[in-house]
ROVO-294898 format. One record per residue (C-alpha): residue in one letter; x, y, z. Coordinates in steps of 0.25 Angstrom, whole numbers, plus 5000, padded with zeros to 4 digits. Each point is the difference from the previous one (the first is absolute). Example, Ala and Ser with C-alpha at 12.3 -4.5 7.8 and 13.67 -1.06 7.14 Angstrom:
<pts>
A504949825031
S500650144998
</pts>
This chain:
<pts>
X500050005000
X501150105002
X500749984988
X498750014994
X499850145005
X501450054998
X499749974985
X498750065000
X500850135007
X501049984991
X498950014988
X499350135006
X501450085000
X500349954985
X498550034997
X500150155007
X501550044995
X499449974987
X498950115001
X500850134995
X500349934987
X498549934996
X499350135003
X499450094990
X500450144995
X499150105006
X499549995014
X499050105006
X500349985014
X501449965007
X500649904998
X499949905015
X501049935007
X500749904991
X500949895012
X499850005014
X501149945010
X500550005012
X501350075002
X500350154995
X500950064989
X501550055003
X500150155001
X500050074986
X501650004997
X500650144998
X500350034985
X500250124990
X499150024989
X500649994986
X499650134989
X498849984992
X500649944988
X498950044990
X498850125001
X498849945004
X500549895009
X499350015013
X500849945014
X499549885007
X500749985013
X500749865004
X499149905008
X500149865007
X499149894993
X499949865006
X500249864991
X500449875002
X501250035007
X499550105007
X500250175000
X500750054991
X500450154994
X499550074988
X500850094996
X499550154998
X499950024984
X499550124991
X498949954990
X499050044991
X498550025003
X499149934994
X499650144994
X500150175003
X499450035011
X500149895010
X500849995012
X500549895008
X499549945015
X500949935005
X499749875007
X500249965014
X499849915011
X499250015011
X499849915013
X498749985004
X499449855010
X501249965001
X500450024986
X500950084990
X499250024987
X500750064986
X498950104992
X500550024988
X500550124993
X499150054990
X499850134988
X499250115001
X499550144999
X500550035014
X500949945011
X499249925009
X500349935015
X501349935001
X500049985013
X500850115005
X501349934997
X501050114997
X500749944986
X500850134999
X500150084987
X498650074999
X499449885007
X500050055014
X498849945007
X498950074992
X499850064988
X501250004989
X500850134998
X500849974991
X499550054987
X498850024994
X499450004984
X499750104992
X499350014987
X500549854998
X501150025005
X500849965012
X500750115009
X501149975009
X500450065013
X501449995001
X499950055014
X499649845003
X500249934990
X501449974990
X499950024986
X500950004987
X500150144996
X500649974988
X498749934995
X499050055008
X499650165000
X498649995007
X500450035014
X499850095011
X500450035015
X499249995012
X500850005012
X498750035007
X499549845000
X501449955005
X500049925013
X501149914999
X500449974985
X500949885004
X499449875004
X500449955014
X500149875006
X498350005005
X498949945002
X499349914988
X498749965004
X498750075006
X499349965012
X500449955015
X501550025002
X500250074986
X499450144996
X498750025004
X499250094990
X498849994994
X499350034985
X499450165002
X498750034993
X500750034986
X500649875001
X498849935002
X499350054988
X501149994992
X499949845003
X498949994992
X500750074988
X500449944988
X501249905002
X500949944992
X501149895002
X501350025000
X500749984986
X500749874996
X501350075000
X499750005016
X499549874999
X501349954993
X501050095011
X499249935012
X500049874993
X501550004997
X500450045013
X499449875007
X500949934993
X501150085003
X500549935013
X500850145005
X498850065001
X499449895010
X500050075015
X500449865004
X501150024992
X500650155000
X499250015015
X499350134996
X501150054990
X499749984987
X501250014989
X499050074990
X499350105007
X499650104989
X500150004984
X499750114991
X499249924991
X499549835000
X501149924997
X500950134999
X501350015007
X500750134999
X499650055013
X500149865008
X501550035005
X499550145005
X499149935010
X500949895005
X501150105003
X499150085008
X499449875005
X501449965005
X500450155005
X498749975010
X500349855004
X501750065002
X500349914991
X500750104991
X501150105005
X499950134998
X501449984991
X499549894992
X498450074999
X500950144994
X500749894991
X498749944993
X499150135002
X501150064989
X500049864992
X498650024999
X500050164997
X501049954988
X499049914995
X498950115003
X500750094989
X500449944992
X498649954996
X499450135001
X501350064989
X499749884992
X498550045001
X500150144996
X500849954989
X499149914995
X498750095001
X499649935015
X500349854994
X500949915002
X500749914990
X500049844998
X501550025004
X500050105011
X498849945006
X501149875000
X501050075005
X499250075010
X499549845006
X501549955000
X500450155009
X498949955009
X500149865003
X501650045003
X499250105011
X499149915004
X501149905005
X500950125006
X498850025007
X499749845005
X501650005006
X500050125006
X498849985007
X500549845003
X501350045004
X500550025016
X499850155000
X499150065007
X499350125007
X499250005012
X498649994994
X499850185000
X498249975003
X500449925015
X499149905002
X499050034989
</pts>
């Protein structure tokens, strides 16, 4: 009998994780809670956002799913809507009889309730202050959020807004023992909007980040190698947030973070010179050679941070 009910529990969780994937489009309310469990999710690792790659990517912060092997980190990407004039809710967990429950993220007219969880870079608790569209187009404020200036012109400064711009180490769920808040009156109407799913290019980020075994909390114990990309499956910007990852943990020096911070600056202009060569492209062969620059980085990075020097972690105990 009780392998019989493990195997039925086992078939419910399959059955719920597949819920995001089967379900439609278009949703007129939010969407509900997709897994239920019994332990909480690690803090939200600290990380840097990487500049807008393209004009009318919107941000969607980093987040812990749970699969098969438990939770594991989704990096923080920029995508594109499903279509102008949409905006992004992230999802969250929320702990409620004894169980932490994941709402899933969702598009629409406004930024609905996320729980309160402060995701950082215009994604404070409430609301989104980190642009704004206009006429079809996307306007962002640079005062929160990073963007490449060399591609993107719609921006504008609103220091007003800022709270704190850089992610901490806090909190990721809503309820008893996390951050209590509660959906306001606007919130609440704007549930029964007009949803939409998120896009298969964040299906395929999440999706290829269960399978990544370094993004597995019972593997990287709540530091993720891959905590932010400027694009799905893009890697330019991947070495930015693992040095500051290690500057963080005190696995970096401040010798050997100087050393790759000015490798990484290199690379940094040198594709913007390239770009501005090349009306804002890159070619076949500097794109090449831009991938080779950064897999010599990214190993620089691997031994410096592996290596047995070491600073006092600079947060204390957090």
């Amino acid at each position: 009998m009780r392998t019989l009910l493990k195997s039925r529990n086992l078939l419910l969780l399959l059955a719920l994780c597949a819920v995001p994937c089967i379900m439609p489009a278009a949703s007129s309310a939010q969407i509900g809670v997709g897994i239920s469990i019994h332990v909480g999710p690690p803090a939200l690792p600290v990380y840097t956002q990487p500049p807008c790659p393209q004009e009318g990517f919107l941000w969607t912060p980093g987040y812990w799913a749970y699969g098969p092997n438990g939770y594991y980190w989704v990096p923080g990407v920029w995508v594109a809507p499903p279509r102008a004039g949409l905006l992004w809710t992230p999802g969250y967990w929320g702990f409620a009889g004894g169980l932490y429950g994941w709402h899933a993220g969702y598009w629409g007219e406004h930024v609905g309730f996320y729980g309160g969880i402060n995701y950082g870079w215009g994604y404070g608790g409430v609301g989104f202050v980190g642009g704004r569209w206009e006429g079809g187009h996307f306007l962002y404020n640079t005062a929160v959020v990073r963007v490449n200036t060399t591609v993107i012109r719609n921006v504008y400064v609103d220091r007003t807004v800022v709270n704190n711009v850089n992610v901490n180490v806090h909190t990721s769920f809503n309820g008893e023992g996390g951050v209590m808040a509660r959906p306001s009156a606007d919130e609440q109407r704007w549930s029964n909007e007009q949803h939409f799913e998120r896009t298969q290019n964040q299906i395929a980020n999440q999706e290829r980040f269960q399978n990544d075994r370094s993004a597995w909390a019972s593997e990287n114990h709540g530091q993720p190698q891959t905590v932010a990309m400027n694009r799905v499956n893009g890697r330019q910007f991947n070495q930015q947030g693992r040095i500051a990852q290690g500057v963080h943990s005190g696995e970096l020096t401040p010798g050997e973070t100087q050393h790759l911070e000015n490798r990484e600056a290199n690379i940094h202009n040198e594709v913007h010179n390239d770009r501005e060569a090349n009306g804002g492209k890159l070619t076949q062969q500097e794109r090449q050679q831009v991938n080779h620059q950064q897999n010599k980085a990214s190993k620089a990075i691997y031994r410096d941070k592996h290596n047995d020097k070491t600073d006092s972690h600079p947060h204390g105990d957090k």
